[in-house]
C-alpha positions as CSV (number, residue, x, y, z in Angstrom):
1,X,79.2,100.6,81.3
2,X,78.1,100.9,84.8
3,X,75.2,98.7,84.3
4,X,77.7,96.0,82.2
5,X,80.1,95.8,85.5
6,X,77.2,95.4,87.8
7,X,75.5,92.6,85.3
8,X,79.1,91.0,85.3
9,X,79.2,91.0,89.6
10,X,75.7,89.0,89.7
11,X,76.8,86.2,87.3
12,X,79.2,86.0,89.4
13,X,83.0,87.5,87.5
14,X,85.7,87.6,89.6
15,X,88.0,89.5,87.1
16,X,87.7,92.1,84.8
17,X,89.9,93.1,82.4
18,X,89.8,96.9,80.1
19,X,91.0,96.9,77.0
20,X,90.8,97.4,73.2
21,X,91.3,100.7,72.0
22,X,93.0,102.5,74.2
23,X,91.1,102.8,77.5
24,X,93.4,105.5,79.4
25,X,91.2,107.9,77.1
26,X,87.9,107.0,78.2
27,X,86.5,109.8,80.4
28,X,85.3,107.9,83.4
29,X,88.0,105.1,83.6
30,X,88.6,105.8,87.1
31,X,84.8,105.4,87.9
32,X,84.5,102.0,86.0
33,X,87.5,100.1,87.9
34,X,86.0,102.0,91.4
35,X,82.7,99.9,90.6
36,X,84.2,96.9,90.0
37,X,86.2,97.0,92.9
38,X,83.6,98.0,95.0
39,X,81.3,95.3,93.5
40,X,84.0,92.9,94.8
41,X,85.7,92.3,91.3
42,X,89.5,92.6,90.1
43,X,90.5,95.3,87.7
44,X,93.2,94.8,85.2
45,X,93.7,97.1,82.4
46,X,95.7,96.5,78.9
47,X,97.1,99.5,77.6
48,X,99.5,100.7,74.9
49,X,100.1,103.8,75.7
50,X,102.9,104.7,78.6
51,X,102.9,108.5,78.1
52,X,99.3,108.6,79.3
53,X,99.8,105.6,81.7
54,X,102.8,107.1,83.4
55,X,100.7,110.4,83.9
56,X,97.4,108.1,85.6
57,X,99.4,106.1,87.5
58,X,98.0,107.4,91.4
59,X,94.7,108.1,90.1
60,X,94.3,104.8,88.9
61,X,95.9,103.5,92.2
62,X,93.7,105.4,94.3
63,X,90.4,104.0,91.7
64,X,91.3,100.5,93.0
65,X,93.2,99.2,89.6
66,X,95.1,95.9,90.9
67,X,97.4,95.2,87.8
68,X,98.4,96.8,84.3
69,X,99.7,95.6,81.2
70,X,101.6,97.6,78.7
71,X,102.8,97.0,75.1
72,X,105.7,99.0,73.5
73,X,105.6,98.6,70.3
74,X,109.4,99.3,69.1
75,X,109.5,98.4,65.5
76,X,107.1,97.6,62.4
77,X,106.0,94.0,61.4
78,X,104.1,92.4,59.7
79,X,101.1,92.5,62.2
80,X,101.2,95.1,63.7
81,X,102.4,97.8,60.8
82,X,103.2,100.2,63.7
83,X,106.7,101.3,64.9
């Protein structure tokens, strides 16, 4: 992943944006968005899950994360089949 975020800062990205699954469980999350913002880059995160992002919150402050997205899924449809 490392070598992906430094591949991204020399063609030149100015955003990056973690998502798809559910990224708050990956184990070095706060070590991704650090290298991106160290490698001048913006880190935004999608996430679904506000138990685990209420519990990251500083940590993912303190890694540099500069704006997050959440979905709350309240009831089923017919995309989603979740509630």
């Amino acid at each position: 992943m490392f070598q992906r975020v430094d591949k991204l800062a020399a063609l030149g990205t100015s955003v990056i944006t973690i998502s798809g699954g559910e990224p708050l469980l990956h184990p070095e999350l706060d070590e991704i968005i650090s290298r991106i913002r160290k490698r001048g880059m913006i880190a935004g995160m999608i996430t679904m899950d506000i138990s685990l992002w209420l519990s990251a919150l500083k940590r993912l402050d303190r890694a540099g994360l500069e704006w997050l997205k959440f979905r709350l899924i309240t009831s089923a449809d017919d995309v989603s089949k979740k509630a």
